[in-house]
N, C-alpha and C positions, 0 to 999 in steps of 0.2 A: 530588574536586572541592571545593576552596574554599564555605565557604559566606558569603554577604553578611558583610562585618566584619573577617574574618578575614585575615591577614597570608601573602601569598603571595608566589614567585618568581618575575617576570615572564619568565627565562630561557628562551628557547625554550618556548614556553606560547601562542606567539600566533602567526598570520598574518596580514600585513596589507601596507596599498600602502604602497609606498619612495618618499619624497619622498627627490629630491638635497639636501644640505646647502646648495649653492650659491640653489637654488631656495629652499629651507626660509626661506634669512636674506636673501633679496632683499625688500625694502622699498616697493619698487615694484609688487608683489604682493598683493592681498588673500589675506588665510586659504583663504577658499573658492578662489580659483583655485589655491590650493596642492596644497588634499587633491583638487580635480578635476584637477589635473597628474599626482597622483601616482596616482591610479587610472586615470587615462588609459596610465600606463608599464605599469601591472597589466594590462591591458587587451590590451597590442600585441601580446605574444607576439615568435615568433624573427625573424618576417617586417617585426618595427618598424611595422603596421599595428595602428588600435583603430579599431575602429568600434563601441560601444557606442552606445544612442540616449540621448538626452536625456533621457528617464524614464529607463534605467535609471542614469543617473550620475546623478540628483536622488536615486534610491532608495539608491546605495551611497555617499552621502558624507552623507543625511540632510537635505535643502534643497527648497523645491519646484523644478519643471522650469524655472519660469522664470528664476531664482538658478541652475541647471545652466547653460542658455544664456549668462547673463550673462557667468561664468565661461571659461567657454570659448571667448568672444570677448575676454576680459581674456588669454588665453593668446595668442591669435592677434596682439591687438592691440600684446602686448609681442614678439611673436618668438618665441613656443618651440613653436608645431602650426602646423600649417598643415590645413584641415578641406577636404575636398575631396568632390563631392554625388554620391550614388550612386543609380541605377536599379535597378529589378526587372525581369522579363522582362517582366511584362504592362504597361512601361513607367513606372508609380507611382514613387514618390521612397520612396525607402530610408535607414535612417539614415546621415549621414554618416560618412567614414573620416577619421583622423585621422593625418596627419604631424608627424615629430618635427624642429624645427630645433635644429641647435647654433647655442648662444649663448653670448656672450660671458661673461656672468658665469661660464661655468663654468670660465674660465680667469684670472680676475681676480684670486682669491685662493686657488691651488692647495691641496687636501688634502696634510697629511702623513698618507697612510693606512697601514696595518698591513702586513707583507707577505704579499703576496699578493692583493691586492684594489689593482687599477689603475686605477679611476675610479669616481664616485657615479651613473653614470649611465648610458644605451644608446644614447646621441649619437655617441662617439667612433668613431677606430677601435682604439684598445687597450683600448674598454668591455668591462669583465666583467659580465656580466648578473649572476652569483651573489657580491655581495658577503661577505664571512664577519666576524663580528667576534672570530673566536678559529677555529682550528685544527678542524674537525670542525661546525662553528657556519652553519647552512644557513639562512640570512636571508630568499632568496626561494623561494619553493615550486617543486618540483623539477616539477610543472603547468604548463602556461600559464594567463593569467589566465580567459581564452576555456573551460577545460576544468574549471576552476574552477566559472565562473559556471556551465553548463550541467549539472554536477552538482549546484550549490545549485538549479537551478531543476528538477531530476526531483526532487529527493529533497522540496523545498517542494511539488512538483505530487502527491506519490505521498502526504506526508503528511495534506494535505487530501482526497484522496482517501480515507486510511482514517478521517479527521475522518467526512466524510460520509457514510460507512456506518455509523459509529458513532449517527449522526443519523437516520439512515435511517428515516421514516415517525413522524417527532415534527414540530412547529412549529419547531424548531429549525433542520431542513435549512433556510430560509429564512436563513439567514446567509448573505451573499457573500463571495465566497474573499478577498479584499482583506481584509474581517475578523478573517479565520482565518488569512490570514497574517499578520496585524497583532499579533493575539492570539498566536501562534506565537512571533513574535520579540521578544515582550513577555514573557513565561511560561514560554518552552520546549516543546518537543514533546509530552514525557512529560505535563507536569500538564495541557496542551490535551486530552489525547489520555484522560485520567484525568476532567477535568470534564464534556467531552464525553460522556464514557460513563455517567458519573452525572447530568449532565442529561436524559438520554433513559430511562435505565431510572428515574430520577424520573417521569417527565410519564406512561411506560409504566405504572408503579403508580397514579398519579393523573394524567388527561389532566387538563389545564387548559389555558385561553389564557393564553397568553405574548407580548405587548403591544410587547418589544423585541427577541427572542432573542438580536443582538448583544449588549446591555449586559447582559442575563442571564448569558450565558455570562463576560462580563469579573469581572462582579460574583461568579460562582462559582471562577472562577481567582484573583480577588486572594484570599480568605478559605474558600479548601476546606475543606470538613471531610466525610469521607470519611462518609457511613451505618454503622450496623451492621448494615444488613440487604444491603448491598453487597456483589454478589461480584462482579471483575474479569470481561470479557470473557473469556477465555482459559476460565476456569473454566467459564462459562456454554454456550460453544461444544463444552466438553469432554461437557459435562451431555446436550448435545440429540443430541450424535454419538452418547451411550451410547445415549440414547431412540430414536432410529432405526434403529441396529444391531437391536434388541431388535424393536422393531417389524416390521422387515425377517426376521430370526431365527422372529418368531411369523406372519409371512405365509405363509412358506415351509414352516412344521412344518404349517400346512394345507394348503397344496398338496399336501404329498407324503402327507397323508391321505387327501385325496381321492384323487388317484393311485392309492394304494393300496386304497382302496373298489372304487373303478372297475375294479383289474385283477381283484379277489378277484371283485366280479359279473361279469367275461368271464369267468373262469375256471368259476364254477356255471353261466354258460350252456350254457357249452363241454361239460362234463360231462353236461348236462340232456338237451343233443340228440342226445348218444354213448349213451343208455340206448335201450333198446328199450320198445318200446311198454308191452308189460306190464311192465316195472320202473317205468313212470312212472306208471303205474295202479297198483300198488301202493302209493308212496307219496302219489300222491293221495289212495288209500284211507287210508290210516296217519293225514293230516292230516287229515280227515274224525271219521275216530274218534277221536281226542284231542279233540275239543271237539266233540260233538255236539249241545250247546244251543244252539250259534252257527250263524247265519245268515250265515257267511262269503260275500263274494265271491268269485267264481269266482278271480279275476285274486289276491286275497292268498292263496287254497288252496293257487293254482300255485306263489307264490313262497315260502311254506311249504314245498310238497316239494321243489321245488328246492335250497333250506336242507337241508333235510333231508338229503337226498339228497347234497350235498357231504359233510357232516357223515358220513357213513357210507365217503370216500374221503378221509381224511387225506393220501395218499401220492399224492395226484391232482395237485397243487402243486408236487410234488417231482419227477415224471414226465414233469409239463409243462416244467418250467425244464429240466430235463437236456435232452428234446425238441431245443427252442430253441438251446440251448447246442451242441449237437453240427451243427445246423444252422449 
């Protein structure tokens, strides 16, 4: 990608609306009704219908909405739409749809075009919609304009989205998306999506109030200068994935400790109740005399020979599992 300055090939490098030549040098035309003519043809698709609303043609030709309007009765007014009013179910006004008239200029002073491209326009009936200006050279996008737009507006809706999780729990999510689109088509996605993430883990390292967050955020997109204590989302995400594995990892090495406490004391119960009376009095007695100064509790005596008492069946473990196992 080109950077500012630098000398490029405009050659198939751009997408954009096709004004007719006929239209382009018509005199009787302001500018603006031009470039609103010519995204109006972006617009219609195979069906020769556009119904774009008046905001969105003020937003793709760069004018406010009422300059849109103007425009678009300056088309009507000359002959070349005809705008016709459209309903919603629950009866409301919908933007209008826009018809295409053939006019006269476009026969006034015929193109010599190239071969293979039979008119400048999608009035006629031997219009080619895909003009070519060289052999292999695909001039209008092989979309309609309509599939166009509704990809520019997921991918605009999806990136503000990950703006605002970026933002997420700073003074900064208090930006309006109109903003962050604004800033988006000002900046680019990448250095939005780059400032964003270093305004919030800034404010994260030091809260502070922030008075404008819009203009903050402009003012850190014109003149970034990345921290070096910065590390990229991606990194960060990667960092706390490890921390919770690990966390999750050391939850689990306790569970299956205690598990295993638990089944070792079923197991000396089990054993405890299989002894006969004098074997338990035996080693009652045994933990007794090993520590005669102590004034042990009955209840830790017991679990003393109980211990014990497993201790002297190693193979009791291995007896029991086989048991089970054949069950």
């Amino acid at each position: 990608m080109p950077a500012p300055g630098d000398i490029y090939n405009p050659y198939r490098m751009f997408h954009g609306c096709f004004i007719p030549n006929a239209v382009l040098r018509c005199r009787d035309l302001s500018a603006r009704a031009k470039l609103v003519f010519g995204r109006l043809c972006q617009y219609a698709g195979e069906n020769g219908e556009a119904y774009p609303s008046y905001r969105a043609l003020a937003q793709e030709v760069g004018v406010e909405r009422r300059r849109a309007i103007s425009a678009v009765r300056e088309l009507e007014n000359f002959g070349l739409v005809r705008s016709v009013s459209r309903r919603r179910k629950d009866g409301g006004l919908a933007s209008n749809f826009y018809l295409f008239l053939w006019h006269g200029i476009f026969e006034e002073h015929p193109e010599i075009l190239p071969p293979g491209v039979q008119k400048d326009t999608r009035g006629g009936d031997v219009a080619d919609t895909t003009p070519r200006c060289r052999s292999g050279h695909q001039v209008v996008p092989e979309r309609t304009p309509k599939e166009i737009q509704t990809k520019e507006s997921v991918f605009a809706k999806t990136t503000i989205a990950v703006i605002r999780s970026l933002l997420a729990g700073t003074p900064l999510l208090a930006v309006a998306d109109r903003e962050l689109q604004a800033l988006q088509q000002r900046h680019g996605q990448e250095l939005l999506q780059l400032a964003a993430d270093i305004a919030a883990e800034t404010w994260r390292r030091d809260p502070d109030e922030i008075r404008n967050p819009g203009g903050y955020l402009q003012a850190l997109c014109s003149s970034l200068i990345v921290p070096d204590w910065y590390e990229p989302a991606e990194q960060r995400q990667a960092r706390a994935l490890a921390r919770q594995e690990k966390r999750q990892a050391e939850v689990q090495a306790l569970q299956d400790e205690k598990a295993e406490a638990e089944r070792q004391a079923t197991l000396r119960e089990d054993h405890w109740s299989s002894l006969s009376t004098k074997d338990r009095e035996r080693f009652l007695a045994m933990v007794k005399a090993a520590y005669p100064n102590l004034h042990l509790p009955a209840i830790a005596i017991t679990a003393t020979a109980k211990s014990l008492a497993w201790e002297e069946k190693p193979s009791l473990e291995q007896q029991f599992g086989e048991h089970h196992d054949g069950l």
